[in-house]
C-alpha positions in Angstrom: 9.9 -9.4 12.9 8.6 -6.0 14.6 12.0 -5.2 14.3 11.8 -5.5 10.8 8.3 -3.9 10.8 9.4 -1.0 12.5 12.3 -0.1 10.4 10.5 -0.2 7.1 7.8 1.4 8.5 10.7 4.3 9.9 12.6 4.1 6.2 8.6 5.0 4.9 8.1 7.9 7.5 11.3 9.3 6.0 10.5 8.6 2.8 7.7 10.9 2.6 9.3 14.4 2.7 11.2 12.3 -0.6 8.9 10.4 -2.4 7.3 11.3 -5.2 3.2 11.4 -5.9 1.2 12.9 -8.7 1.3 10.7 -11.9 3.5 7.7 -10.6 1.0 5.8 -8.0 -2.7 6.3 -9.9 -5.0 4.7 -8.1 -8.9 5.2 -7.2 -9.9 4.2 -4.3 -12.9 1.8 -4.0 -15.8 2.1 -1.5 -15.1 -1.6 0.3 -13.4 -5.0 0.5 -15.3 -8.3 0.1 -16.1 -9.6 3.4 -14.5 -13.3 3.6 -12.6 -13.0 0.7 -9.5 -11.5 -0.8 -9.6 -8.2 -2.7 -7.7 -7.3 -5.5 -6.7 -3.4 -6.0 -5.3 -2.3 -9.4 -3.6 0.8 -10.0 -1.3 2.8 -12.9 2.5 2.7 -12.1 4.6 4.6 -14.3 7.6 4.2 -12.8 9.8 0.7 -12.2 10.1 -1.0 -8.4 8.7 -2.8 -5.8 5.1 -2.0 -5.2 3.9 -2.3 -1.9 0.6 -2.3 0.0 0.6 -1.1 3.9 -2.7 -1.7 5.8 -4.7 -2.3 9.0 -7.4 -2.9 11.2 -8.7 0.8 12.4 -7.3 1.9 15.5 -4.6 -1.0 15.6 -1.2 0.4 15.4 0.9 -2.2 13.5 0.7 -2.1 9.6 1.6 -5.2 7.7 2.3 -5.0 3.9 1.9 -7.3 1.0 3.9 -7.2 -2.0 2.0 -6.3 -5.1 2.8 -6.5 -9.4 4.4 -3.5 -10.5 3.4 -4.1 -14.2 2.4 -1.2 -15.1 -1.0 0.3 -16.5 -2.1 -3.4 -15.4 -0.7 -3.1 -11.5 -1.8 -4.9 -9.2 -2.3 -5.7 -5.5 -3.8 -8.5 -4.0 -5.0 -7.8 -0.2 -5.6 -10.6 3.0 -8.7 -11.8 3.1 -11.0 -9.5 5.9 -14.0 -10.5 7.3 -17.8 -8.8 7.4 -17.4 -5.3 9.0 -13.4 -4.9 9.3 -12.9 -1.7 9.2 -9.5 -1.3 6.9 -6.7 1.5 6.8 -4.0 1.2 3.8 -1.8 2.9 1.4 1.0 2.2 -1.7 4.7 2.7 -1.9 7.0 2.5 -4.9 10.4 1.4 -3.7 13.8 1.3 -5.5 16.0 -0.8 -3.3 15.3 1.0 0.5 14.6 4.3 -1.4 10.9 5.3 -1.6 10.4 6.1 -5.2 6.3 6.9 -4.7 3.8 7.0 -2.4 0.1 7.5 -2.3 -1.1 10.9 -1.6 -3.3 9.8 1.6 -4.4 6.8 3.6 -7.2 5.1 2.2 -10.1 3.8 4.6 -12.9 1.0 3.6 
């Protein structure tokens, strides 16, 4: 499995001097996650694939990723459940096959 992990998380490094932001991942960030429940992020994706959500404790150094609904306008994203005071990093990609299609412009901290 960190096998796995570590080459999508490779195939994602060198998908950033190649994917695509701007207008294809739309997404405002929001200001924290439920404690003790799961949170749901919706975002605008104008473009077709697999939409992904990377995240992680702060100051770990694994990511994990959940798979999200590309469905447009209407996307959506539907994150572990954290506890009271987890501090979380995380970001999108848009994949087409092993190709990264999008990517959000920054990592997003809550």
């Amino acid at each position: 499995m960190k096998r796995t992990l570590l080459a999508a998380i490779s195939l994602l490094i060198a998908g950033v001097a190649f994917g695509q932001t701007g207008n294809v991942l739309n997404y405002v960030p929001v200001g924290c996650f439920p404690g003790g429940d799961s949170a749901m992020l919706q975002l605008n994706v104008t473009q077709k694939g697999e939409l992904r959500a990377y995240f992680r404790h702060v100051n770990s150094t694994e990511w994990c990723s959940v798979i999200g609904n590309n469905e447009g306008p209407l996307s959506t994203v539907v994150m572990p459940k954290f506890e009271v005071g987890d501090e979380i990093e995380y970001f999108f990609v848009l994949l087409d096959g092993k190709r990264v299609v999008a990517k959000s412009p920054e990592i997003y901290r809550v």
